[in-house]
N, C-alpha and C positions, 0 to 999 in steps of 0.2 A: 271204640272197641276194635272198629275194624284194622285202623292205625297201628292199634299195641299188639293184636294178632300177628299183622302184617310185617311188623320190626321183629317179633322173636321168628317167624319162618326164616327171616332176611338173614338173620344172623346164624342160623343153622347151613342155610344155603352158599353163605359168604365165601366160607369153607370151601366150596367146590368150585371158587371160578374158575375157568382155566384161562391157561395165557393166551390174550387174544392177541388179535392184531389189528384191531381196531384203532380208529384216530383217539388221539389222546386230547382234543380240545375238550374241555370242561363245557356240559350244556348253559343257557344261560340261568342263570337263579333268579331276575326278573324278568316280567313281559312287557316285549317290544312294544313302543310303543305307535301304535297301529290307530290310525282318525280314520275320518270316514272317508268312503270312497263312494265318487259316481256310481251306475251301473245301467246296463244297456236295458232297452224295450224287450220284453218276453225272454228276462231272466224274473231269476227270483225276488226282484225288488219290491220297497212296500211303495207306496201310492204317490209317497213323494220321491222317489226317485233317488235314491240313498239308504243307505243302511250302514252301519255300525259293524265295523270287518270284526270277527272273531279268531285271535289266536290258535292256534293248534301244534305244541310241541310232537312232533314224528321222529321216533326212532329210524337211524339211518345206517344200513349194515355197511363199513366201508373197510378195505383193506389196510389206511391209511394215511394214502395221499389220497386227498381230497379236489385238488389239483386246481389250476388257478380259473378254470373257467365254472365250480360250483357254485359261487355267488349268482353266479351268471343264471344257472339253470333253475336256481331258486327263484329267482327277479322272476323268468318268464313264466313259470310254472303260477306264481301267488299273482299277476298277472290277469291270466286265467280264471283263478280259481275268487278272485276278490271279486272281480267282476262276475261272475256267474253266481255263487253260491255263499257272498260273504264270509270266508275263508282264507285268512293269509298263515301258509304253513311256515317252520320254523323248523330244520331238521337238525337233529338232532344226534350226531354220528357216536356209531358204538362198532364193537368188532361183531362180525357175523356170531362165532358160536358162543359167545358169552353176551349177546343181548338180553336175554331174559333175565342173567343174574343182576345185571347194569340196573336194569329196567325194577327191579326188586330191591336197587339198594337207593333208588333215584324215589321210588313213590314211598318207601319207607321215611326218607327223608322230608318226602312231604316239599319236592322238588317239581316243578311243572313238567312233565308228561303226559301227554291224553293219550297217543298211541303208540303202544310198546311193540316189538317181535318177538315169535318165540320159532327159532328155526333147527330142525332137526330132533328136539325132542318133545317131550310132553308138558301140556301146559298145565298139567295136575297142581304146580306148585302154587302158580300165581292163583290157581280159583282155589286151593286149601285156601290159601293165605289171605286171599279176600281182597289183592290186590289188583282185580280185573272184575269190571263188572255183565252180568248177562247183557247181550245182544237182542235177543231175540223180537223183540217188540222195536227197539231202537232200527233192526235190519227190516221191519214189515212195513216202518214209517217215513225211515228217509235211507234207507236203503234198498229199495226194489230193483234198484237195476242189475242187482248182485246176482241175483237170477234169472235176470233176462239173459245175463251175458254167458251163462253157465257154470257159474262160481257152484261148485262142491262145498255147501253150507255142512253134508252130514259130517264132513271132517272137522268141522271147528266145534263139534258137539261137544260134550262131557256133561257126564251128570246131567243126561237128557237135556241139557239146556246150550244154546248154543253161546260159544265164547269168544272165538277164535273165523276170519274171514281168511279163508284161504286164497291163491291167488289161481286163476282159469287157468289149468295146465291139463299134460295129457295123462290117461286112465294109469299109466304106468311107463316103464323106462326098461333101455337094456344099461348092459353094467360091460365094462374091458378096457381094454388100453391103447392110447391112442400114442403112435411113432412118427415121427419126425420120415419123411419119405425121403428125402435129401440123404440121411443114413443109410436107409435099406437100399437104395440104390447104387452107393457108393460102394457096402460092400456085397451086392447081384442077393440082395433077399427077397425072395418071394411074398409078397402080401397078400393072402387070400380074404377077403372080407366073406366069404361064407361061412368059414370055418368057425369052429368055437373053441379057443385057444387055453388052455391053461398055464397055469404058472410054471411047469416043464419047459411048455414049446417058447414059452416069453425067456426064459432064464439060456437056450438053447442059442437064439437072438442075443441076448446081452452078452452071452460072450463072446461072442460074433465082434460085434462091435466095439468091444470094451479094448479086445485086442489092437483092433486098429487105431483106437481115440488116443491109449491111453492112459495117464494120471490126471487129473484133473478135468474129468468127462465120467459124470453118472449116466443109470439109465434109467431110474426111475426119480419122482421126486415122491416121496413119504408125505401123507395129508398129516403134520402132527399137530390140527386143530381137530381133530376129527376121532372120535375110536374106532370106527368103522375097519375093518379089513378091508386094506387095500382102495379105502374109499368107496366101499361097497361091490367090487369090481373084482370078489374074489368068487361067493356063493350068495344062491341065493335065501334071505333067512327075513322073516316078520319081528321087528321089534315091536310086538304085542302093545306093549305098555307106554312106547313112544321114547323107551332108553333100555340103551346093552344091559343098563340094571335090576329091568323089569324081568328078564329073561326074552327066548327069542323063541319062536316057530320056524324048525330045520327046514325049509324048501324046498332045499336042492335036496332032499330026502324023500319029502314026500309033500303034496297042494293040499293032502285031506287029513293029514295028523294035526291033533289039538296040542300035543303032548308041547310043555313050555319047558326049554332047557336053556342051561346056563352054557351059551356061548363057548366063552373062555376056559371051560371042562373040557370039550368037542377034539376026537380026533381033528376035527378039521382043523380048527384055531390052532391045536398044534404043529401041526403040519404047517401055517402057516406060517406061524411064530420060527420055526426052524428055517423056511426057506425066506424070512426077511434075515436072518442072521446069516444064512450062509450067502446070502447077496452082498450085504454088507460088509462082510471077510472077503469076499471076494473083488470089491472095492467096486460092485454096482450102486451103492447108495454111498451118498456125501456123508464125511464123518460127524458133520455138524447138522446133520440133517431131524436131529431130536429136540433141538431148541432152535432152530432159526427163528427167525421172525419174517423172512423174505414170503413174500403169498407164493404160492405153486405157478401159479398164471408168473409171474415176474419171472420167475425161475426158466417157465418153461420158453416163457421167451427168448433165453440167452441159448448159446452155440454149446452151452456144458454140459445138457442133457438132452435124451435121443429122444424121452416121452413123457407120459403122465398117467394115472388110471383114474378112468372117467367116470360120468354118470349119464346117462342122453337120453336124447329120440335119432332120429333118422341122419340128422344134421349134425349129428355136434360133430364129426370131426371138421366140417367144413367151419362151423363157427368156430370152434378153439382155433382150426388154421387161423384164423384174423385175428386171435388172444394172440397166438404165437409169432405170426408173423413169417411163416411157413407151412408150407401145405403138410399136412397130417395125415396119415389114414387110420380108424379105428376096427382095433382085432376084438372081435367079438368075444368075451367069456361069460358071461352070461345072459343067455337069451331073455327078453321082454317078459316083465312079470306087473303084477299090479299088487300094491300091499295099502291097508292105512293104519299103518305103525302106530297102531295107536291113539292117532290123533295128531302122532311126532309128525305135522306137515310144515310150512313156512306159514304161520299166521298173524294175521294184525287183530290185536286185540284195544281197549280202551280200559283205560286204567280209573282206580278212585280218584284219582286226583286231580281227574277231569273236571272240569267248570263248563263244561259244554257239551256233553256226550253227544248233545244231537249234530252237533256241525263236525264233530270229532267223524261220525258213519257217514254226514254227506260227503266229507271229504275222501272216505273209503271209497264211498261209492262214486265218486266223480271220475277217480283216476280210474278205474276197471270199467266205466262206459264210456269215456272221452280220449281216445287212441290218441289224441295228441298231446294229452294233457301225458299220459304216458309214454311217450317216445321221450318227452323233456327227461320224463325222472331217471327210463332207462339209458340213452345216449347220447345227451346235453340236446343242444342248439344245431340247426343245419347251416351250414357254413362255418362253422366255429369248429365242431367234433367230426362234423359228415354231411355228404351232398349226397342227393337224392340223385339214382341212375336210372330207376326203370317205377313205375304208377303200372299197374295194371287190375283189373277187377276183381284177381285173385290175391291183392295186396301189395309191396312192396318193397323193392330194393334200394339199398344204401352201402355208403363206401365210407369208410374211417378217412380223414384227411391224412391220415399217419398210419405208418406199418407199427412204430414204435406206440405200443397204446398209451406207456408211460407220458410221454410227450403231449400227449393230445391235455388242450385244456380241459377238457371232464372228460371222466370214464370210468363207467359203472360195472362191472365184474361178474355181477350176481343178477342174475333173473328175476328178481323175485316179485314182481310190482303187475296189480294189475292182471291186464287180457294176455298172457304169453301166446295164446294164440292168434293173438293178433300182432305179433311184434314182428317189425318187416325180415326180410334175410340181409344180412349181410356178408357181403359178397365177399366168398362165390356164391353163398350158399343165395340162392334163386329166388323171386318176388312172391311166390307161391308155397312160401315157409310153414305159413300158418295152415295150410289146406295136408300140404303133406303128413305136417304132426296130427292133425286131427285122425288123417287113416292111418298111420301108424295106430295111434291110438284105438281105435275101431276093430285093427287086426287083432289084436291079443287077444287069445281063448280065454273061455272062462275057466278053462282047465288050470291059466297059467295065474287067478287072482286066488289070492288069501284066503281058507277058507273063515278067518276073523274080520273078512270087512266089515265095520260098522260097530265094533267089540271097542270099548274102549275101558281099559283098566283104572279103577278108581285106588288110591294110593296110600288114602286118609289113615288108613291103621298102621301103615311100614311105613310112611314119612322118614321118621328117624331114620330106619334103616336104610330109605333108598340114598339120601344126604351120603351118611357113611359108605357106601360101598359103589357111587358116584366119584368122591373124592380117591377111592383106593383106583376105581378103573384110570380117574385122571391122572395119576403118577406111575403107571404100566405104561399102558397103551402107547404114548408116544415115542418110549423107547422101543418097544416090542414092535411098532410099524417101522421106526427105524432101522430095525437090525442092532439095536447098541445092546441090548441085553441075551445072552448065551440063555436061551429056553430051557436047558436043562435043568438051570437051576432056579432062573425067573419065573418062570410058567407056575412050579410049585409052589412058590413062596406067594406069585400075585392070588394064587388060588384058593391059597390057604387065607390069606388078609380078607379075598373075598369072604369069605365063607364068617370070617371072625368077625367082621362087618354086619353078616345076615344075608345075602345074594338068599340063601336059601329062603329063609322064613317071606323073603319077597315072590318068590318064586313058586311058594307053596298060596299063598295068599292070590296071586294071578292066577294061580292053574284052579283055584277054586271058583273067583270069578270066573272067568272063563269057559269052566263046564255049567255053571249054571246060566251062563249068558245062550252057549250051545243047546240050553234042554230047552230052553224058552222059544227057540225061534221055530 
């Protein structure tokens, strides 16, 4: 029953993938096959000295090149993990924002999957549909070290049970755009990193620059895997329900209103929506910039754009400098806030279709206690991707063998694995990465967190609707980040499909959880 549940959600959801960019290799449809292996004294072995390694197919978020040295960091990672904990992993690549739907048409299939992603939005779908099963007992038994190490378990919750393993990051992030310094200095711009920039004083700069570059030199690159404005990097706003279709909590308005609105109604969004068009008239944004398929990171690496708009802590611009391949500085637009969207965090979950749920969590749990077992997943092999420069008690630093990241046999893009605060700096960014994020983290007011932390919107009644007005946001948005669509007339028409879709009747349904989620506490 769970199976035929789980096939008719799939095919409601199919509907909304969006275009990823993910690797296109096909997972496999049989399991490796995997004999026994040794294992050392004071691991987990039975009495004789061997054990019977267990497969584990792992969703893998990849841009898609996969690049010649992934084998490689698969070899040393299962390595590890056979000899310790009887686990050889098996990854599994999909694009980042359409993992979850991949992952829903892979266990519907009834395709080997044990541990799916679900990043950026809400994992309401997979637990409707009965294609992910509770943790909670599974995380008490062979997951403990999940919070030892400080894993935010109340984010993988829903429907009081937990489902979803988030990965050890900081309490919240700032949001703005990060510029290429090599421009600003060329033509005498001032960078203030205190300041807190809006989309005026960016656009004031672009044409600074634009004059000097240019036809074939942007200044922004458009996230069009994303609906997010601006990459979140415009205002600040809570997506309650874990997607723009659940409605949102205005921020940058106010930390203590409950009141849920529809986004894309928003004086702001329109304001927005006008100044990516008149960017893009004004030949700040690439004409092709609503369908590429190029990731932002490749982009930003090349000589044709001056930036990108971020998401961070204290460091990203030194790290994106090393994505880039040029030193960066990031202009602040929206100061340090904490949300939990939801539950919309980056989560690993374990699917039905698991035959081993319990080695499916030790393997969760090995990579977020075993910092090396995780540096594999995040940054290949040392010597191969990066040599070690500085060891010191506060952590450490590391150098890419290559400025060109493309170049380098592995390289992984996305954060998302595991202890982030434990992941070394890479240089420039300082051996002492993980101490700084932490007090970043520590400094945010409580003035500046959600007042919906721990709220998480259950979906079960607008399912239908949320499907529907998910697909209507997927055919907007990426124009409307682009600049390809005149807001005069797009803005009404996407508003209207919203609406005909049901945005409202979702929106009424949240703001009712919601206040009763508010009377209870």
């Amino acid at each position: 029953m769970k199976k035929v549940l789980a096939l008719m959600l799939c095919l409601v959801f199919a509907l909304t993938i969006l275009s990823g960019c993910g690797e296109k290799k096909e997972p496999p449809t049989t399991g490796t096959d995997v004999t026994k292996a040794p294992t050392e004294a004071g691991s987990d072995a039975s009495a004789e000295g061997s054990k019977e390694i267990v497969e584990i197919f792992w969703q893998y978020p990849t841009t898609g090149n996969l690049g010649s040295g992934f084998q490689d960091m698969e070899d040393a990672l299962n390595e590890m993990m056979e000899r310790d904990i009887g686990v050889h992993v098996t990854f599994v690549p999909t694009g980042l924002m359409d993992s979850q739907q991949k992952a829903m048409l892979m266990v519907s299939a009834e395709e080997p999957l044990d541990i799916c992603l679900t990043a950026f939005t809400s994992i309401g779908p997979l637990v409707s549909g009965g294609m992910i099963i509770p943790l909670d007992e599974l995380q008490k038994q062979y997951g403990k070290g999940l919070e030892e190490v400080g894993t935010n378990l109340l984010k993988g919750n829903y429907k009081g049970q937990l489902y979803g393993i988030p990965p050890v990051e900081m309490a919240g992030q700032g949001y703005g755009y990060l510029i290429k310094n090599k421009f600003a200095e060329k033509y005498g711009i001032t960078l203030d990193e205190e300041k807190l920039y809006t989309l005026e004083d960016l656009e004031k700069i672009f044409e600074i620059v634009k004059a000097g570059e240019g036809s074939n030199f942007y200044c922004n690159i458009p996230w069009n895997t994303t609906p997010e404005p601006a990459n979140n990097g415009y205002i600040a706003y809570d997506k309650i329900g874990g997607s723009l279709a659940h409605g949102v909590l205005m921020l940058n308005r106010s930390f203590s209103d409950l009141t849920v609105y529809d986004l894309f109604e928003t004086e702001e969004y329109k304001t927005y929506a006008e100044t990516m068009y008149r960017w893009a008239q004004k030949g700040y944004l690439s004409p092709d910039a609503a369908i590429t398929t190029e990731a932002p990171d490749t982009l930003a690496a090349t000589d044709n754009y001056l930036g990108v708009f971020y998401f961070g802590g204290p460091t990203a611009a030194q790290d994106y400098s090393t994505t880039a391949g040029t030193e960066m500085t990031k202009l602040n637009m929206v100061e340090p806030y904490a949300v939990n969207a939801g539950g919309a965090v980056v989560q690993w979950s374990i699917t039905i279709n698991s035959e081993h749920p319990d080695k499916a969590m030790e393997a969760i749990n090995y990579l977020y206690t075993h910092d090396e077992a995780n540096y594999i997943v995040q940054y290949g092999l040392e010597g191969q991707s990066y040599e070690v420069l500085e060891k010191t008690e506060n952590g450490m630093q590391i150098k890419y063998l290559s400025d060109d990241m493309a170049s380098l046999p592995y390289f992984n893009p996305y954060g998302l694995w595991g202890n982030q605060l434990h992941y070394p700096g890479v240089a420039p960014t300082s051996a002492d990465k993980g101490k700084i994020m932490e007090e970043y983290s520590k400094a945010i007011p409580q003035s500046r967190y959600s007042p919906a932390m721990g709220y998480n919107f259950i979906q079960d009644d607008v399912a239908t609707e949320v499907a529907a007005v998910e697909t209507v946001i997927g055919q907007y948005t990426p124009s409307i980040n682009s600049g390809a669509l005149d807001p005069a007339k797009a803005l009404p028409d996407f508003i209207s499909a919203l609406k005909s879709a049901g945005i409202d009747t979702i929106i009424a349904e949240n703001q009712k959880q919601l206040d009763a989620w508010a009377a209870s506490k």
